[in-house]
VMD Tcl script that draws the C-alpha trace (Angstrom):
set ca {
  {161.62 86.20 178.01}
  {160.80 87.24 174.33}
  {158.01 89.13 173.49}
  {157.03 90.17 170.28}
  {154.78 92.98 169.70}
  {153.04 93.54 166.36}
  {149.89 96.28 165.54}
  {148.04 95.75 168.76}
  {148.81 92.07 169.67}
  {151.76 90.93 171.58}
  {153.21 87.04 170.91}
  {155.16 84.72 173.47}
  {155.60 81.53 174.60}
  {154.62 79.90 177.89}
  {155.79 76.49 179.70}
  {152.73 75.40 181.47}
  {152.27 72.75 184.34}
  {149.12 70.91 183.91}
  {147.48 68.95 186.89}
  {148.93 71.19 189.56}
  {147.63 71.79 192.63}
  {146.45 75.27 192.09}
  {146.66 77.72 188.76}
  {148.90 80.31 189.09}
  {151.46 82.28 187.07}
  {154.88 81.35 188.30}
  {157.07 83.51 186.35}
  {159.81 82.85 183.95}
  {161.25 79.29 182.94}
  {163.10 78.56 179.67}
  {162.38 81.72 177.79}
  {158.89 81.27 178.48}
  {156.16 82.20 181.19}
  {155.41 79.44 183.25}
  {151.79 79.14 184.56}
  {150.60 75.92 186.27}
  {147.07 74.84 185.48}
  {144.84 72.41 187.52}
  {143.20 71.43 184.38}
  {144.60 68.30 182.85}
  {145.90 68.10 179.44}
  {142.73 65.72 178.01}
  {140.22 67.20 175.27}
  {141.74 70.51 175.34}
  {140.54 71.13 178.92}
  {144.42 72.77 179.60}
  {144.04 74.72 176.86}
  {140.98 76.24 177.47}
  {142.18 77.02 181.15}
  {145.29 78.73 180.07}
  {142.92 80.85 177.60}
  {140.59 81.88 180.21}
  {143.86 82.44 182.55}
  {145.88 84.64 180.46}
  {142.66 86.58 179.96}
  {141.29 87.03 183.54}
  {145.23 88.29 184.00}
  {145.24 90.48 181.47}
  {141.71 91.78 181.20}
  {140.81 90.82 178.10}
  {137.88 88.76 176.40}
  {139.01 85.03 176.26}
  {138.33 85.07 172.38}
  {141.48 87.84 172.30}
  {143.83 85.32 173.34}
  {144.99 82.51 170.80}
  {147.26 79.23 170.90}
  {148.87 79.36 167.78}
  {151.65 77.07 168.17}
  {151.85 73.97 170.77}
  {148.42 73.20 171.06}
  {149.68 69.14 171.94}
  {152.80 70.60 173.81}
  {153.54 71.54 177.27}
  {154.97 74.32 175.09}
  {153.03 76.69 173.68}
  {153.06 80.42 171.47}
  {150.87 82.46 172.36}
  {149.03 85.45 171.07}
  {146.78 88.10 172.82}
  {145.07 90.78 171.08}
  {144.36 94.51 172.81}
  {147.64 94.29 175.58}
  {151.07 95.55 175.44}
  {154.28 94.23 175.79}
  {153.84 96.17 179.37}
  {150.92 94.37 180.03}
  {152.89 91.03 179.82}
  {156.08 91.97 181.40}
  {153.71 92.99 184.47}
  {152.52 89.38 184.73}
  {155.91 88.35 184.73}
  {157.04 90.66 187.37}
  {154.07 90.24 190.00}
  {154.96 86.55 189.59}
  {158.03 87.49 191.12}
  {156.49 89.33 194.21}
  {156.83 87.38 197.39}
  {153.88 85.82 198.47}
  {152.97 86.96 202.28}
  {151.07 85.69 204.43}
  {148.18 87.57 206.41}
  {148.94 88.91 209.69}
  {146.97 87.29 212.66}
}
mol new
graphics top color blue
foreach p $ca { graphics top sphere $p radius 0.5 }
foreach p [lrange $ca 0 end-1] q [lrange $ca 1 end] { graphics top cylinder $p $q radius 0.2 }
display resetview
């Protein structure tokens, strides 16, 4: 997955799922991050979910993270202001954990 880090914002793209059954970060597809939103893609509603997503994640305000390319697409660039490239690549590895289940 590319990353591009500049000053104190890092740039990438993400492949997201709208409609799905739950939101979640699902790791990498394409070159991208994939994230599945429950949000449908109607008056920006997807958007706004994958802002307030990608900020919850990564602990920032929602204003620090930016669509800048994509905003019709299921593809998008992003930019997020105040993380590292360390911050993202974390997201993309704790996608990867296994999910387990609670012991009874």
């Amino acid at each position: 997955m590319e990353i591009t880090a500049s000053d104190d914002c890092v740039s990438f793209y993400v492949q997201v799922q709208p409609r799905a059954s739950r939101e979640a970060i699902e790791g990498e597809y394409a070159d991208a991050l994939k994230i599945r939103l429950t949000a449908p893609p109607v008056d920006d509603r997807a958007n706004e979910a994958l802002t307030r997503l990608l900020a919850e994640r990564l602990n920032v305000p929602r204003t620090a993270v930016r669509i800048v390319a994509g905003e019709k697409s299921r593809r998008k660039r992003v930019v997020v202001a105040g993380v590292t490239r360390e911050q993202v690549l974390a997201l993309l590895a704790a996608a990867k954990l296994p999910v387990t289940k609670a012991k009874d």
